[in-house]
Structure formats: structure tokens, C-alpha cells
BAFI-510609 format. One record per residue: residue number from 1; z, x negated, y negated of N, C-alpha, C in turn; residue in one letter. Coordinates in steps of 0.02 Angstrom, whole numbers, always signed. Atoms other than C-alpha are relative to their C-alpha. Layout:
<pos=NUM, nw=Z, nu=X, nv=Y, caw=Z, cau=X, cav=Y, cw=Z, cu=X, cv=Y, code=a> $
...
This chain:
<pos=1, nw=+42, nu=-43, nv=-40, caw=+635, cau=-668, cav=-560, cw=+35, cu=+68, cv=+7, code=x> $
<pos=2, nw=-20, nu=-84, nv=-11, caw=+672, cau=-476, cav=-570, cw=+8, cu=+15, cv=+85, code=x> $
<pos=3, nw=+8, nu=-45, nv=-77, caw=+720, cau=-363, cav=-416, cw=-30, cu=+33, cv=-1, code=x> $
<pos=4, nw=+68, nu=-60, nv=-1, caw=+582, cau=-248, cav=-366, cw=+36, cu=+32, cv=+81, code=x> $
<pos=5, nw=+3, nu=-46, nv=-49, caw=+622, cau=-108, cav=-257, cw=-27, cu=+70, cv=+2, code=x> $
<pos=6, nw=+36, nu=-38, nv=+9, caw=+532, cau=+19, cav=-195, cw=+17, cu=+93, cv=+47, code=x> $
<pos=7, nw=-31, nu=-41, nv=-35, caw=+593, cau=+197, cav=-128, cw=-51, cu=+85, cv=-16, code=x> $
<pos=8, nw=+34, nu=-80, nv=-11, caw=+508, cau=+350, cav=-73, cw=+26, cu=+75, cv=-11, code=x> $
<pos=9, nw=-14, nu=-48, nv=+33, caw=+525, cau=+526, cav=-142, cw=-26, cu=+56, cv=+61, code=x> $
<pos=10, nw=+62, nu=-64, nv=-23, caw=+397, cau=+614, cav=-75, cw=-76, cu=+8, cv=+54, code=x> $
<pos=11, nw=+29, nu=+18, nv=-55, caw=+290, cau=+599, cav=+97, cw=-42, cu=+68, cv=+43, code=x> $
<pos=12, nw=+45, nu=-64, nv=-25, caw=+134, cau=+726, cav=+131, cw=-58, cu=-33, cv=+28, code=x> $
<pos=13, nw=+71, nu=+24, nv=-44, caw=+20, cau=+670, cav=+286, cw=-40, cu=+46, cv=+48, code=x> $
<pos=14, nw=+11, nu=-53, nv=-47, caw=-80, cau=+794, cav=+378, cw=-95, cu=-35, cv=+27, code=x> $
<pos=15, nw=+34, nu=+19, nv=-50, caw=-214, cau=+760, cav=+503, cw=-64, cu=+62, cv=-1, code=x> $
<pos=16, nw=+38, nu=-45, nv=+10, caw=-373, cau=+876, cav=+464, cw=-52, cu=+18, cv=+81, code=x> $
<pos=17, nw=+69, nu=-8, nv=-34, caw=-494, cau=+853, cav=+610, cw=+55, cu=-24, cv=+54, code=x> $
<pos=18, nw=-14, nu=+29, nv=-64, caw=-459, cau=+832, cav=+779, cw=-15, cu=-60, cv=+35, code=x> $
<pos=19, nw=+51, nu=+48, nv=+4, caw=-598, cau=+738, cav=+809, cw=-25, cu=-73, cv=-26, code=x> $
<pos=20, nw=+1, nu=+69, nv=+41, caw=-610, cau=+557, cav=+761, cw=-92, cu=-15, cv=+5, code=x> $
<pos=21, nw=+74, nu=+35, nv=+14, caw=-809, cau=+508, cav=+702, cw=+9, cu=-74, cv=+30, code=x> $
<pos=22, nw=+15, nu=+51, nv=-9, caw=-858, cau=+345, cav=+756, cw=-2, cu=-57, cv=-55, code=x> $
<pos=23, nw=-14, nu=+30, nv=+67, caw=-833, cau=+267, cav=+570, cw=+33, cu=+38, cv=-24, code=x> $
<pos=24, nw=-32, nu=-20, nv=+52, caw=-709, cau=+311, cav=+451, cw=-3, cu=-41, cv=-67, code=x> $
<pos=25, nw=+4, nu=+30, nv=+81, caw=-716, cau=+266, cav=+258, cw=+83, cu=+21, cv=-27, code=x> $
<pos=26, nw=-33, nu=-18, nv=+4, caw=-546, cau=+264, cav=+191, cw=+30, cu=-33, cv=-94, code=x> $
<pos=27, nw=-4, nu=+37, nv=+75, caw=-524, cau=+274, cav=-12, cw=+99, cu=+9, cv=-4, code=x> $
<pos=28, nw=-73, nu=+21, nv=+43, caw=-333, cau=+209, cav=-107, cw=-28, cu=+24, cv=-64, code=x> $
<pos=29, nw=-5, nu=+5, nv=+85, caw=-278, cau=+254, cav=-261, cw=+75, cu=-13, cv=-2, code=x> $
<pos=30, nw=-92, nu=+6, nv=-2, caw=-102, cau=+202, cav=-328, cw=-2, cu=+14, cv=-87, code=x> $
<pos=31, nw=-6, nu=-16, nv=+56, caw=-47, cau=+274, cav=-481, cw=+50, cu=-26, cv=-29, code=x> $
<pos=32, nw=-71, nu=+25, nv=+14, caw=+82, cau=+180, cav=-566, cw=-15, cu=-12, cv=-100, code=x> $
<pos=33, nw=-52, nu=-73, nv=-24, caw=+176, cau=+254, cav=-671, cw=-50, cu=+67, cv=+2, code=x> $
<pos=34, nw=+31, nu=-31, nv=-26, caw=+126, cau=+402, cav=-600, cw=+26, cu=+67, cv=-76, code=x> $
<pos=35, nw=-25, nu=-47, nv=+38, caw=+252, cau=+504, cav=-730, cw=+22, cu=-40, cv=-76, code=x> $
<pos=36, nw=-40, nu=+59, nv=+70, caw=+344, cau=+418, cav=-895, cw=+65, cu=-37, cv=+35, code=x> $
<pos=37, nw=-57, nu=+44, nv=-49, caw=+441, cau=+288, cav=-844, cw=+63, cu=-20, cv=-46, code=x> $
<pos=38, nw=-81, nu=+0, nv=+44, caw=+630, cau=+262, cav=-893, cw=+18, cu=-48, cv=-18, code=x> $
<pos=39, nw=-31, nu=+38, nv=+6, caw=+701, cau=+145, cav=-979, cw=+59, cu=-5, cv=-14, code=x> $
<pos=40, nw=-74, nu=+3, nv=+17, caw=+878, cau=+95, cav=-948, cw=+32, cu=-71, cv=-12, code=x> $
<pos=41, nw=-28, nu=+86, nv=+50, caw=+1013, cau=-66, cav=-995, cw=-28, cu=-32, cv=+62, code=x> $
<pos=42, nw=+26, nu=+41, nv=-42, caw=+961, cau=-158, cav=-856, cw=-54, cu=+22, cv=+51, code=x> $
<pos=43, nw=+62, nu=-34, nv=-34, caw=+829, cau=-51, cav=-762, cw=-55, cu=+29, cv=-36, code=x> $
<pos=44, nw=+52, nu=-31, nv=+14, caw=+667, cau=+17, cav=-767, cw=-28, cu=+42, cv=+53, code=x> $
<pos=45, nw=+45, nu=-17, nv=-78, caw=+594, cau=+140, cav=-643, cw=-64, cu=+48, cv=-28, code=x> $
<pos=46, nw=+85, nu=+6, nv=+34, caw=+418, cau=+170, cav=-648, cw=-19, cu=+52, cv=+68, code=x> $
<pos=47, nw=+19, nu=-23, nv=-60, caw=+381, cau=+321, cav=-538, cw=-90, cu=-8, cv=+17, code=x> $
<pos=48, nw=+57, nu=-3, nv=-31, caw=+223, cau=+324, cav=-422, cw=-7, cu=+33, cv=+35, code=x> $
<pos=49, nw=+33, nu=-18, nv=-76, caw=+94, cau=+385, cav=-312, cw=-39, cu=-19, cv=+27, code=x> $
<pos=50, nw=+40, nu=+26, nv=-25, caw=-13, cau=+337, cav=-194, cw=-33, cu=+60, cv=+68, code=x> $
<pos=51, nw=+46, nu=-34, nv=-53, caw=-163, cau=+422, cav=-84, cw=-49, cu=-30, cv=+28, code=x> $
<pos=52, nw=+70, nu=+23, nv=-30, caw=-282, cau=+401, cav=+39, cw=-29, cu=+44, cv=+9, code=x> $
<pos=53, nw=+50, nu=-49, nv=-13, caw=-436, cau=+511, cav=+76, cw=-16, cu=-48, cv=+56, code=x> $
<pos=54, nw=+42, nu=+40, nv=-38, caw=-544, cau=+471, cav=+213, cw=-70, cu=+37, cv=+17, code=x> $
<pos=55, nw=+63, nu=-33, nv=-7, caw=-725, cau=+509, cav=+252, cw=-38, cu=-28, cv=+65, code=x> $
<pos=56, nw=+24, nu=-40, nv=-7, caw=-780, cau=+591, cav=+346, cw=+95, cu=+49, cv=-10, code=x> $
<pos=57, nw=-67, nu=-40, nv=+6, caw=-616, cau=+713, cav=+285, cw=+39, cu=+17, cv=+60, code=x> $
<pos=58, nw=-26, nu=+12, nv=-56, caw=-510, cau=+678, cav=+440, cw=+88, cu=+9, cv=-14, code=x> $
<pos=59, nw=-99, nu=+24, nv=+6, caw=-320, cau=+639, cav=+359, cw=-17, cu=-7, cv=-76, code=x> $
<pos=60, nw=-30, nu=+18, nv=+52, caw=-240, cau=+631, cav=+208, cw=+72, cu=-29, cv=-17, code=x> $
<pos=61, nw=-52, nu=+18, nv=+11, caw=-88, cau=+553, cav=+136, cw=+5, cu=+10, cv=-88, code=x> $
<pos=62, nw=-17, nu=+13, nv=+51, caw=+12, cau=+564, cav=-19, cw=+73, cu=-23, cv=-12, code=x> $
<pos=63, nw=-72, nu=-5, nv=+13, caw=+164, cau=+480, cav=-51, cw=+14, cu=-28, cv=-61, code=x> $
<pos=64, nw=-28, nu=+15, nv=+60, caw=+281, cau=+484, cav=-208, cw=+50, cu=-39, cv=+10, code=x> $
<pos=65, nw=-28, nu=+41, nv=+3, caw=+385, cau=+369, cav=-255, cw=+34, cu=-33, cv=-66, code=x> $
<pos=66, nw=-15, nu=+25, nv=+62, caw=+485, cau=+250, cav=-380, cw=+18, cu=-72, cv=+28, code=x> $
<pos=67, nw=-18, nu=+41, nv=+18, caw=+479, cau=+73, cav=-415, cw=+51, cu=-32, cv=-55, code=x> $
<pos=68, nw=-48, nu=-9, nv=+34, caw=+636, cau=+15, cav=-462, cw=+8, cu=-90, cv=-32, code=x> $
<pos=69, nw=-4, nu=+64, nv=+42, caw=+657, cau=-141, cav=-587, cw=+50, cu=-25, cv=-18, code=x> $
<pos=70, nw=-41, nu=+40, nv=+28, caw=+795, cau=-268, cav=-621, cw=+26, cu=-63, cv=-11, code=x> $
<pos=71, nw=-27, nu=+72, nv=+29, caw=+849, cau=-409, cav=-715, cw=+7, cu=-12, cv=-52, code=x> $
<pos=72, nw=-24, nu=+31, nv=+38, caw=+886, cau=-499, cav=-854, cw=-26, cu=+28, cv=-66, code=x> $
<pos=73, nw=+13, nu=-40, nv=+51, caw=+860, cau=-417, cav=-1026, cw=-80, cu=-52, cv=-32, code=x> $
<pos=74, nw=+70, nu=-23, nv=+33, caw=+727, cau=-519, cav=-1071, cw=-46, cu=-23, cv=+62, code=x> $
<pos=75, nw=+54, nu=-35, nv=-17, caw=+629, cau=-496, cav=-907, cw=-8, cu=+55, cv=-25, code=x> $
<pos=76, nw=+34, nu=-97, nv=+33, caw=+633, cau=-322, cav=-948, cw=-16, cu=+13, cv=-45, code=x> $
<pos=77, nw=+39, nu=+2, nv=+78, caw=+601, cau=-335, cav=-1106, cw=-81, cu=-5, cv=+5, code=x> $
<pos=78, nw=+72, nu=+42, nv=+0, caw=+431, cau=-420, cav=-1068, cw=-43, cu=+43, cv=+43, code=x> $
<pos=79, nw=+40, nu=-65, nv=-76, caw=+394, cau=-288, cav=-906, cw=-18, cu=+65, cv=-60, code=x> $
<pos=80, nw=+25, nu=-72, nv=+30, caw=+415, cau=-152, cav=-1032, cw=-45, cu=-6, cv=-56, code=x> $
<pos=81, nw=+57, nu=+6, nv=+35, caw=+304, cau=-217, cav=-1147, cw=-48, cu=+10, cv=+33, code=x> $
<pos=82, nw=+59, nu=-7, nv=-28, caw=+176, cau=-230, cav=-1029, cw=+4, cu=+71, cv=+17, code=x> $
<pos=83, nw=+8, nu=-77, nv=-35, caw=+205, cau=-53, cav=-952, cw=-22, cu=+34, cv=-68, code=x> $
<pos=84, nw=+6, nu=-77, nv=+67, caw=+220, cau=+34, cav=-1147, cw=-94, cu=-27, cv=-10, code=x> $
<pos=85, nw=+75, nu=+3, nv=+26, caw=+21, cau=-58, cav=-1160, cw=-36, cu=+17, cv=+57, code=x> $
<pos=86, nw=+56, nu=-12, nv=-63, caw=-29, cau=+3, cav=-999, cw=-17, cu=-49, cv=+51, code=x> $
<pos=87, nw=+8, nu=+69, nv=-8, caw=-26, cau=-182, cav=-920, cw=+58, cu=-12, cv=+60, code=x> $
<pos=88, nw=-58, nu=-5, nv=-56, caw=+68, cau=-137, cav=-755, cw=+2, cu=-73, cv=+47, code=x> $
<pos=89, nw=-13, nu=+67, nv=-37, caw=+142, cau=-329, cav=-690, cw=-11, cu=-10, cv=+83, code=x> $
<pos=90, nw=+7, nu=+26, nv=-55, caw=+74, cau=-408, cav=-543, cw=+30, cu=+32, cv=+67, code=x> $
<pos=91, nw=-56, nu=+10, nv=-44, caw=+233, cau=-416, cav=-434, cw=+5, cu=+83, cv=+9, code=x> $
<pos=92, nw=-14, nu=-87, nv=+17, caw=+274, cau=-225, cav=-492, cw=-55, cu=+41, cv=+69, code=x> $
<pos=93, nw=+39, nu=-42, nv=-47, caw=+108, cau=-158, cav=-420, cw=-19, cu=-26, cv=+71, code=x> $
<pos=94, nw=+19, nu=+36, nv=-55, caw=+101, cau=-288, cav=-260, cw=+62, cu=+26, cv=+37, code=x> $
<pos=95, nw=-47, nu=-33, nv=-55, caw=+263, cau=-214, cav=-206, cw=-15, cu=+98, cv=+14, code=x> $
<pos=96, nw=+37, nu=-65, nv=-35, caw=+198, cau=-34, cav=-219, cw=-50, cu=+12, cv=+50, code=x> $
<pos=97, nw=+64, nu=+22, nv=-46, caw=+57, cau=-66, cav=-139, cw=+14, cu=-4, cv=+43, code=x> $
<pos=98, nw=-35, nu=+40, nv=-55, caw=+136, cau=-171, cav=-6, cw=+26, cu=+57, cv=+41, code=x> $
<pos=99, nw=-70, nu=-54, nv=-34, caw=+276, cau=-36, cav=+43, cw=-40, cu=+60, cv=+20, code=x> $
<pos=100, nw=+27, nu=-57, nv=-34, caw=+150, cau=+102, cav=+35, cw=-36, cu=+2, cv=+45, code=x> $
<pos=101, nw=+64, nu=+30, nv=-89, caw=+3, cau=+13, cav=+178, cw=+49, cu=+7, cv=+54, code=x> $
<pos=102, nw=-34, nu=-10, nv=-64, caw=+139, cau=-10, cav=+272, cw=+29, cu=+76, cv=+14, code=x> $
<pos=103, nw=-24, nu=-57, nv=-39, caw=+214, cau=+156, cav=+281, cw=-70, cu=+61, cv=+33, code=x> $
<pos=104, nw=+69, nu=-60, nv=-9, caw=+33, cau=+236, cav=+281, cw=-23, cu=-18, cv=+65, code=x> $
<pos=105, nw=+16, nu=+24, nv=-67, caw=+11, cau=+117, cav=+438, cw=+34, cu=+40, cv=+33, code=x> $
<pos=106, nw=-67, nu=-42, nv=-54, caw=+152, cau=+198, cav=+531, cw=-10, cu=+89, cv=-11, code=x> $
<pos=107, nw=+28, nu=-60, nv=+15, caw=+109, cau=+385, cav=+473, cw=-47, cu=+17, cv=+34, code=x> $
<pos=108, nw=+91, nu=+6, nv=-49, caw=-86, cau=+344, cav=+540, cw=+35, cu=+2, cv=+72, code=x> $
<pos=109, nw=-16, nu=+11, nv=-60, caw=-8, cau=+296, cav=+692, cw=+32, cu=+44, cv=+34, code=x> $
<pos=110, nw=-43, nu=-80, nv=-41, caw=+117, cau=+452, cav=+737, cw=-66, cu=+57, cv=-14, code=x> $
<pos=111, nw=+72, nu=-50, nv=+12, caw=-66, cau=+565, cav=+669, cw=-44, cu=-22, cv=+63, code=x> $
<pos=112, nw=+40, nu=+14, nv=-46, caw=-156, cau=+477, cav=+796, cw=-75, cu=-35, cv=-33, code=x> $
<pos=113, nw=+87, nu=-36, nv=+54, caw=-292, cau=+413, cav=+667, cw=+8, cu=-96, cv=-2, code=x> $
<pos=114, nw=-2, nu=+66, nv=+11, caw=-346, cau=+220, cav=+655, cw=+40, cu=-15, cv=-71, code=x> $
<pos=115, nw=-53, nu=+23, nv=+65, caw=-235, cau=+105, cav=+512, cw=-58, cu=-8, cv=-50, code=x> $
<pos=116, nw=+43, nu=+4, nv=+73, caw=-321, cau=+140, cav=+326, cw=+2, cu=-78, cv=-25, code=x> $
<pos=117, nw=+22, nu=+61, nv=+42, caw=-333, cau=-68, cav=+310, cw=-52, cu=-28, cv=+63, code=x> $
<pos=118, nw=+37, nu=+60, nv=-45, caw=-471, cau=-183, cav=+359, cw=+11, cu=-39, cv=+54, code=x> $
<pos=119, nw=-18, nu=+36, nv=-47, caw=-431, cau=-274, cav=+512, cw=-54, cu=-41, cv=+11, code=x> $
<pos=120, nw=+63, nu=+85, nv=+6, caw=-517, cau=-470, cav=+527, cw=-20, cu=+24, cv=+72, code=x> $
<pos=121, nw=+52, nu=+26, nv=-51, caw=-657, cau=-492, cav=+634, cw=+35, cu=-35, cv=+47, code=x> $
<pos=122, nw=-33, nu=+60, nv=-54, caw=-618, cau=-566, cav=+805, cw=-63, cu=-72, cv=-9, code=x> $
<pos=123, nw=+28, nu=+47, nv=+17, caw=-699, cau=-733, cav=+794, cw=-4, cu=-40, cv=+93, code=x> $
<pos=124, nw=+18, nu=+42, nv=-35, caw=-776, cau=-801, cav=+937, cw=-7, cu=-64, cv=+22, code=x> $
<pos=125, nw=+7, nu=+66, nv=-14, caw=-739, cau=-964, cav=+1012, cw=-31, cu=-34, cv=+46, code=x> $
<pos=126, nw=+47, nu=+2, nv=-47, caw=-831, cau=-1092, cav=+1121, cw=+39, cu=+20, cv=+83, code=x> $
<pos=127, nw=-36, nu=-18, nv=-48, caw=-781, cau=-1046, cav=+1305, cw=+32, cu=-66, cv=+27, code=x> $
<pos=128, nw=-47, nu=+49, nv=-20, caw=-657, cau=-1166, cav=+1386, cw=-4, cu=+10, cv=+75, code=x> $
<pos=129, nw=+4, nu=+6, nv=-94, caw=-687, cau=-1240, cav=+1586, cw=-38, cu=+50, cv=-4, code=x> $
<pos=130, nw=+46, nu=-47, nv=-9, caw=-825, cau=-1113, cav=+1585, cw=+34, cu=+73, cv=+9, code=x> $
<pos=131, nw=-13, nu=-71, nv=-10, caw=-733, cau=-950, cav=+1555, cw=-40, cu=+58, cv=-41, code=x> $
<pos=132, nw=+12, nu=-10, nv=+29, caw=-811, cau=-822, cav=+1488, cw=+46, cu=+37, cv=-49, code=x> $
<pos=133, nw=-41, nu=-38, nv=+33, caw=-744, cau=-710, cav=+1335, cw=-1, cu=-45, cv=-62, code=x> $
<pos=134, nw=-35, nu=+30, nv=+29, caw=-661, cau=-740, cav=+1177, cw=+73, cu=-44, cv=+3, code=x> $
<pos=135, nw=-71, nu=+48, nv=-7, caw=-549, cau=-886, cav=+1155, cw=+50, cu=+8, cv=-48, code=x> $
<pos=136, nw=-36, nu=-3, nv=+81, caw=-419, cau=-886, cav=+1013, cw=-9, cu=-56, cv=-45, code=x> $
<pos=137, nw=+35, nu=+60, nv=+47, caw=-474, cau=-972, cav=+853, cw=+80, cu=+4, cv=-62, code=x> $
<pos=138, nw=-63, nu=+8, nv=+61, caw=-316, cau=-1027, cav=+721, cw=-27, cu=-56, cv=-35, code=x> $
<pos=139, nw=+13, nu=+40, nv=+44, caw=-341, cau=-1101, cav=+579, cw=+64, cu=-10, cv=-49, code=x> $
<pos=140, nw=-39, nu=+21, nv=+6, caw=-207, cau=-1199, cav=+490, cw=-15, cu=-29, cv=-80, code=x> $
């Protein structure tokens, strides 16, 4: 199993509107590699980027970055095949991904601006000794 790490370059968030609408739409894109990616004896780094828009045009984010790759000559061997066909690995883009929600969470949050992911439905349970409200529902 390769090491995947992921390290930030480059971090542009700015807050357009004062005003928060009552819905926000909020598009991703992740570009990976974003530039030509290097290949060295035991590494690979695969720079990126990643943005959000949001709509009604409220905030933006862009942050750069590099996913950094290592292990065994013939993982890498097999990663860089897939990268030279365009065929960016699973793991690769689940840790970009990953590293960038979360920092875009924390960004949203010092902007003042709700978090750019879905958050689950509260789920209504039956009331307990006649209380009213939601109860907590876990599923196992």
C-alpha cells in the first residue's frame, strides 16, 4: 500500500456577499494533476487544484496543492501508468478530495458561510414517555 500525502501550496478564499440567501448551491471541481506531474525513484507528485463556486455567487475557494506518492517501485510503476493514461487511482484522488472538504470546512467557517458538504437529514424518531421533539435514531 503506497503513502499518500497531501500538502497545500496555495489557499485563496474570499467571501463575496455579505448577505447569506436562504439556499446556497455549491459546485467542486478537483483537478488532478492540475500541472505535469513528476516522476521520481521512489515518488510521484501529482500537483492539484481544487474549487468551489457557490450560487447564488457568495464565496469562493481555490486551493493548490500536491499529492505526494510513495512506495515500492512497482506500486509506482502501476500509479504512473494509470496517471500517463489519464486514469487518476482511487486512493490518490480520495485523499485529495478528503484533505481539501475538510480544509474548505474550516475556511467556510472563519468566512462565516455554511460548510460546502451535504449534511444528513435529521431523522425523526417515535417520542419516548410522551416527549415531544426529535429523539436520536443510530443505526448499526
Amino acid at each position: 500500500m503506497p503513502s499518500i500525502v497531501v500538502k497545500l501550496k496555495s489557499i485563496n478564499a474570499e467571501r463575496l456577499s455579505e448577505r447569506l440567501p436562504p439556499q446556497i448551491s455549491f459546485q467542486t471541481q478537483l483537478a488532478l494533476p492540475s500541472e505535469e506531474p513528476r516522476f521520481q525513484e521512489n515518488t510521484i507528485i501529482l500537483p492539484y487544484t481544487f474549487t468551489i463556486t457557490a450560487v447564488p455567487p457568495i464565496v469562493s475557494l481555490l486551493l493548490r496543492g500536491t499529492v505526494i506518492v510513495q512506495g515500492t517501485r512497482e506500486e509506482l510503476d502501476q500509479i504512473r501508468g494509470e496517471v500517463e493514461k489519464k486514469k487518476i487511482p482511487a486512493p490518490v484522488a480520495q485523499a485529495a478530495l478528503s484533505y481539501s472538504l475538510a480544509e474548505a470546512v474550516v475556511l467556510f467557517r472563519d468566512l462565516g458561510v455554511p460548510p460546502p458538504i451535504a449534511l444528513p437529514p435529521l431523522q425523526g424518531g417515535k417520542p419516548q414517555g410522551g416527549k415531544k421533539g426529535y429523539q436520536p435514531v443510530s443505526t448499526i
